[in-house]
C-alpha angles and dihedrals in degrees: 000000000000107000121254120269095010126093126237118253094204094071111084123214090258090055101053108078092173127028137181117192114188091323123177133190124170129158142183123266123168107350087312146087115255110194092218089177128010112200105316125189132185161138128226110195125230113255094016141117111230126180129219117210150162138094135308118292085020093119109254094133082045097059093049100052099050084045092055091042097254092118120035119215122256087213138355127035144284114205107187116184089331095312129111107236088213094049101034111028098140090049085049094053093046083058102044138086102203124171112185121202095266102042111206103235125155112248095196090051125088120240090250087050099044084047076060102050096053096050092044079054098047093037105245108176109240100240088061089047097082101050082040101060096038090065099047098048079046096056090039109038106236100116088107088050105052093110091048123102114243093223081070098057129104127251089260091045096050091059098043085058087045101054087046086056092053084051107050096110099036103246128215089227128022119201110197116183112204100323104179104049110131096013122103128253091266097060090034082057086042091055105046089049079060092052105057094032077066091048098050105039102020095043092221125148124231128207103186131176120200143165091213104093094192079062096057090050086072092054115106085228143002139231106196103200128192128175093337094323146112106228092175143341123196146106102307090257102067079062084049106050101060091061098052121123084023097068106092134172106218128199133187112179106215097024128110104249095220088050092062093044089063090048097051099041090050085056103107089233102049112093090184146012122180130176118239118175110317090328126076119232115229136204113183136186123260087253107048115142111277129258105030100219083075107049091085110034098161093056107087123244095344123177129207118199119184112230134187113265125249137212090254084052095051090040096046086048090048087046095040084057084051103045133025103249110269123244146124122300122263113263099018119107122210100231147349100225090063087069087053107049103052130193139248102064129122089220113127121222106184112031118174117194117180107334128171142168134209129189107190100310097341127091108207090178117037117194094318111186127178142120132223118216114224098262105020127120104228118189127205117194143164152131115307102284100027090130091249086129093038082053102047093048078049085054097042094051085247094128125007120253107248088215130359136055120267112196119191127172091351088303127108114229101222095059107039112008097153092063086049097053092051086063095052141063124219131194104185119218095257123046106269103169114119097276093204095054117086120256073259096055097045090050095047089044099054089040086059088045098055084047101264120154137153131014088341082054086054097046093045088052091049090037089051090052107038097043087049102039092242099131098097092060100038091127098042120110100250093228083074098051120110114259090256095045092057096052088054082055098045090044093051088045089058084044106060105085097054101247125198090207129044129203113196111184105200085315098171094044111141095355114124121260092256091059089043089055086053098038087056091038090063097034084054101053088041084063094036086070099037113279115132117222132187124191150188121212139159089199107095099203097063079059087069098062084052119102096214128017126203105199107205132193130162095005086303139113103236097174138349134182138101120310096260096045086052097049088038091051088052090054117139143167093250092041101030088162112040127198118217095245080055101051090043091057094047091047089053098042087042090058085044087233097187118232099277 
């Protein structure tokens, strides 16, 4: 591993398609400074797939920019390709492939007219344009979609067009920043098979950040950023190895998972401890007690199996030294209604019979039927365009079912959804909070909303900011918030009026493995006291803190079952232990769901 802020001899200068020496960026936010980037130097390497990871605020976006000429350093110096991103901006945006988070595509343009726009806007002589584009339709699948909106894509699709765009005139380095963020586990798979087919036959170099730190583990090397900072850079393995002999897979029959995750993540020596399936995955210090049968001695029959260590166990141990681990403070509850809801019934209290919606000819949802037990976490997932969000805003009363019967809380949706949305919370995939009120407005504007008033309006306000350590920014527009702070403040916001159901869209997308941990740490101990929660997500393993899964595709329920009954149903002999990112892909091939 190359040491942090130091750059690495053995690259020559033909190697190193990117450097950073001693650069700098910081800007004002708020009335404050914010150290973007302290002093950061490094060297990308010429045919290569770097990754780009850490948490949120660390700098990544940062980084891009100032390597593709759009900020400019307050000191040091950004050599991209040979240029001087000061001097030559404009050469080194001629020369680059960059796609930013949010990819600027036209919504009311067809694929084949926004192709066009972007190569209108890179120059592309027409006569190159038509080999051009058949290649990249080709590589990305859209061949079939050129006379498609874009506006009517899915989410996979969206960033497939975006990345051809990107491509259009075939660049020397191609920045990517987070890429995959709000797209299921087919098109990210889709998409990484793009980008080193670009790699290998195209000889371009990649520089890639990601949240998703299986995805990190592909990359040829890795920068690991925090709070401006390069805290290592090296192949993924040299993250792994000191972690190996302290990495452990933990079981407990008989005992709630997310009860003994509690148990071992509260243990002085453990650094992390994840749920996966019906076991719990532990990190522990060097110098954890020895033989670990014994570690937990009041939990039951447990069983502690080593395991290799991976790249998200070497990155949340480097973070956990950086930052105190993040949770709820001592002696606060997270909400009164827990205490009132109780556990260990057989009532539902979300029952779908049925159900389908049309909009004009096309049925987005087709005859879905399940029920949610009070207190269970319940998981929908499926490709980009299954109808999970078309069915939640069914569930919250936000759109009318077109057939079928939808039951929350003992009320039935088409008769009285307005009683039944003052017994549920909802945090919407994308943050739709009001981004110019303060963390103190927003909080004091949805508890109006939910009827609080009073002293019960006081105490949930104290309760919000306290319970989600918002306190210190009370008074900050919430636009400027971190990612992860704006999912504390979404979540708290679903939460103040004390709801017995919670609906969660996709609520950790794009948001670092640290603030996820968090995020399911507070959402488990939510179920553990009764509140029922239902969720969205494209990461497969949050599915795996779920009691029960409903894998969709094409409007339609293709499986459903606990973690542990899908994987073992996708069992084969070339894949005998499936992951849950394996088993989803082989439910959706096997149903033949298109590209779209």
């Amino acid at each position: 591993m190359v040491p942090p802020g130091n750059l690495d001899p053995s690259v020559s200068e033909a190697e190193a398609v990117l450097e950073f020496r001693a650069v700098s960026r910081r800007f004002i936010a708020g009335g404050r400074t914010v150290q973007a980037l302290d002093n950061v130097s490094l060297l990308v390497r010429r045919g290569r797939v770097t990754g780009l990871i850490g948490p949120d605020g660390a700098g990544k976006t940062t980084l891009m920019r100032l390597a593709v000429g759009l900020l400019l350093p307050d000191q040091g110096r950004v050599t991209t390709l040979g240029f001087d991103t000061v001097r030559d901006s404009l050469a080194v945006q001629a020369t680059v492939g960059y796609m930013p988070q949010r990819f600027g595509l036209y919504e009311d343009l067809s694929v084949q007219e926004n192709l066009d726009l972007y190569a209108d806007l890179q120059g592309v002589p027409p006569e190159a344009r038509a080999g051009r584009y058949a290649e990249l339709m080709r590589m990305t699948g859209l061949a079939r979609f050129t006379g498609r909106l874009a506006g009517r894509l899915s989410g996979g699709m969206k960033q497939k067009l975006g990345l051809a765009c990107t491509l259009v005139r075939p660049p020397r380095l191609l920045l990517l920043d987070e890429p995959t963020v709000g797209v299921d586990p087919v098109s990210r798979r889709e998409l990484w098979q793009i980008v080193y087919r670009l790699v290998q036959q195209e000889g371009m170099t990649v520089l890639l950040s990601t949240a998703y730190l299986d995805e990190a583990e592909r990359c040829d090397e890795v920068i690991l950023m925090h709070e401006g900072e390069v805290l290592g850079h090296g192949p993924p393995q040299i993250f792994r190895e000191p972690l190996r002999g302290r990495t452990y897979m933990v079981n407990a029959p008989g005992t709630s998972k997310r009860a003994m995750q509690a148990r071992l993540a509260a243990a002085s020596f453990v650094i992390d401890a994840l749920i996966q399936g019906d076991r719990v995955r532990l990190v522990v210090e060097a110098e954890a007690p020895p033989e670990p049968a014994r570690w937990f001695p009041e939990i039951e029959g447990l069983e502690v199996q080593p395991v290799p260590p991976r790249l998200e166990d070497g990155f949340v141990a480097a973070l956990r030294e950086k930052r105190p681990q993040g949770g709820a403070r001592s002696g606060t509850s997270p909400t009164s209604a827990i205490m009132r809801t109780g556990r260990g019934t057989a009532e539902f209290v979300i029952e779908v019979k049925g159900v389908k919606r049309r909009f004009g000819n096309f049925f987005a949802v087709k005859g879905v039927t399940f029920q949610v037990a009070r207190g269970e976490v319940f998981g929908l997932l499926g490709a980009n365009g299954a109808g999970k969000s078309t069915t939640f805003r069914m569930l919250c009363g936000l759109l009318p079912a077109s057939e079928g019967n939808l039951r929350v809380a003992g009320i039935d949706l088409r008769h009285a959804a307005s009683a039944a949305r003052r017994r549920i919370g909802y945090m919407s995939q994308r943050f739709s909070l009001y981004g110019h009120l303060s963390v103190r407005e927003n909080l004091h504007f949805f508890s109006r909303a939910y009827g609080l008033s009073g002293k019960q309006q006081r105490e949930r306000l104290d309760w919000a900011l306290g319970q989600f350590e918002l306190d210190q920014m009370a008074d900050a527009p919430s636009m400027d918030l971190p990612l992860g702070h704006k999912q504390r403040l979404a979540m708290a916001c679903a939460l103040m009026h004390e709801p017995e159901i919670l609906f969660l869209d996709e609520p950790t997308s794009g948001v670092d493995p640290l603030a996820r941990r968090e995020f399911w740490r507070r959402i488990n101990s939510l179920a553990e006291q009764g509140v029922t929660i239902m969720v969205t997500t494209h990461f497969m393993e949050e599915a795996e803190y779920c009691d029960r899964l409903a894998i969709m595709a094409d409007g339609e329920i293709l499986a459903i079952g606990s973690p542990e009954e899908i994987k073992r149903l996708q069992r084969t002999t070339q894949c005998p232990d499936p992951t849950m990112e394996d088993a989803f892909i082989a439910l959706i091939e096997g149903k033949g769901q298109p590209p779209n």
